[in-house]
N, C-alpha and C positions, 0 to 999 in steps of 0.2 A: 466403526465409523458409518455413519449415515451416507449410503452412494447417491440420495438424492440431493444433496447440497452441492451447491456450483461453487467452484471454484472462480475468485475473483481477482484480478489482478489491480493494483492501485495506486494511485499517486497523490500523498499528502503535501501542504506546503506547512512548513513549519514555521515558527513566531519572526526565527530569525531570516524567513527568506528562501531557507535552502528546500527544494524538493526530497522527498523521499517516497521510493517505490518500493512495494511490496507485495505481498498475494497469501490471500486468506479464503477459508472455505465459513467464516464466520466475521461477516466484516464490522457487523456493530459492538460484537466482540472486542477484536481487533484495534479498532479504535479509539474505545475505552483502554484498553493496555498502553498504547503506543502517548497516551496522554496521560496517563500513572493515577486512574482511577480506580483499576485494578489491578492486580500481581500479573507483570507477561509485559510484552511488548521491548523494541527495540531500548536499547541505552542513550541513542543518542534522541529520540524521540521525545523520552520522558523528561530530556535536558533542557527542550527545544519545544514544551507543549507552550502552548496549546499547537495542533496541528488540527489543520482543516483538507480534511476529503475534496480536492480538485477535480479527479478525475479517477474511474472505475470503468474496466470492461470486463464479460465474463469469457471463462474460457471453460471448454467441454473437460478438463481434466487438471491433477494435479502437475501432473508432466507438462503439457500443452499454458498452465499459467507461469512455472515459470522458465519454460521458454522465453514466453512475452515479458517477462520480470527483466531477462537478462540481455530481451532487446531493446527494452525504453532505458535501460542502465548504461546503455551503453549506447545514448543518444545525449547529443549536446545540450546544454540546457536549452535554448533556445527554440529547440526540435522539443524537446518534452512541454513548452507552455503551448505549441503548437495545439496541444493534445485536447486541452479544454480552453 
Protein backbone atom coordinates (compact mmCIF):
# COMPACT_ATOMS: atom_id res chain seq x y z
CA UNK A 1 0.00 0.00 0.00
CA UNK A 2 1.03 3.49 -0.85
CA UNK A 3 1.98 5.26 2.89
CA UNK A 4 1.56 8.35 1.05
CA UNK A 5 -2.10 8.51 0.80
CA UNK A 6 -4.18 10.03 3.73
CA UNK A 7 -6.56 8.54 5.16
CA UNK A 8 -10.06 10.33 5.08
CA UNK A 9 -12.74 10.02 7.27
CA UNK A 10 -16.44 10.92 5.92
CA UNK A 11 -19.99 11.57 5.88
CA UNK A 12 -22.40 10.89 3.01
CA UNK A 13 -26.10 12.00 3.04
CA UNK A 14 -28.04 9.57 1.26
CA UNK A 15 -31.34 9.96 -1.26
CA UNK A 16 -33.44 8.85 1.57
CA UNK A 17 -32.10 11.38 4.17
CA UNK A 18 -30.11 9.16 6.33
CA UNK A 19 -26.32 10.13 7.01
CA UNK A 20 -23.55 7.58 6.68
CA UNK A 21 -19.88 7.76 7.83
CA UNK A 22 -17.13 6.12 6.78
CA UNK A 23 -13.21 6.46 6.05
CA UNK A 24 -11.34 5.66 3.10
CA UNK A 25 -7.61 6.15 1.89
CA UNK A 26 -9.34 6.41 -1.75
CA UNK A 27 -12.16 8.57 -1.54
CA UNK A 28 -13.26 9.13 -5.34
CA UNK A 29 -12.94 5.55 -5.31
CA UNK A 30 -15.01 5.11 -2.56
CA UNK A 31 -17.75 6.90 -3.64
CA UNK A 32 -18.22 5.44 -6.76
CA UNK A 33 -18.71 2.05 -4.89
CA UNK A 34 -20.95 3.29 -2.06
CA UNK A 35 -23.32 4.49 -5.25
CA UNK A 36 -22.83 0.97 -7.17
CA UNK A 37 -20.82 2.23 -10.14
CA UNK A 38 -18.44 -0.03 -9.17
CA UNK A 39 -17.97 -3.53 -7.46
CA UNK A 40 -17.27 -2.49 -3.30
CA UNK A 41 -18.98 -0.23 -1.14
CA UNK A 42 -21.50 -0.56 1.66
CA UNK A 43 -25.00 -2.44 1.09
CA UNK A 44 -27.06 -0.16 2.47
CA UNK A 45 -25.55 2.61 0.31
CA UNK A 46 -25.82 1.18 -2.93
CA UNK A 47 -29.73 0.78 -1.58
CA UNK A 48 -29.90 4.31 -0.85
CA UNK A 49 -27.64 5.85 -3.92
CA UNK A 50 -27.31 8.27 -4.88
CA UNK A 51 -25.30 9.61 -1.85
CA UNK A 52 -23.78 12.91 -1.78
CA UNK A 53 -20.16 13.74 -0.07
CA UNK A 54 -21.32 16.32 2.94
CA UNK A 55 -18.52 16.29 4.81
CA UNK A 56 -14.67 15.00 4.78
CA UNK A 57 -11.74 15.51 7.33
CA UNK A 58 -8.32 14.02 7.02
CA UNK A 59 -6.60 12.12 9.52
CA UNK A 60 -2.65 11.24 9.85
CA UNK A 61 -3.50 7.41 9.95
CA UNK A 62 -5.64 4.34 9.42
CA UNK A 63 -5.99 3.97 13.15
CA UNK A 64 -6.37 7.80 13.95
CA UNK A 65 -9.45 7.88 11.01
CA UNK A 66 -11.30 5.37 12.49
CA UNK A 67 -11.04 6.55 15.76
CA UNK A 68 -12.89 9.68 14.40
CA UNK A 69 -15.26 7.01 12.29
CA UNK A 70 -16.41 5.74 15.61
CA UNK A 71 -16.69 9.20 17.15
CA UNK A 72 -19.08 11.14 14.61
CA UNK A 73 -21.02 7.34 14.86
CA UNK A 74 -21.73 7.74 17.75
CA UNK A 75 -22.85 11.43 17.76
CA UNK A 76 -26.62 12.42 17.30
CA UNK A 77 -27.78 13.32 14.20
CA UNK A 78 -28.12 16.60 14.90
CA UNK A 79 -24.47 16.95 16.20
CA UNK A 80 -23.40 15.24 12.92
CA UNK A 81 -25.28 18.08 10.41
CA UNK A 82 -23.40 20.33 12.84
CA UNK A 83 -20.31 19.05 10.91
CA UNK A 84 -20.94 20.64 7.46
Amino acid sequence: MDKNKSWQVYLLRCKNGALYCGISNNLPKRLRQHNGEIVGGAKYTRANAPCVLVYQESAKNRSAAAKRESEIKAMTRKDKLTLY
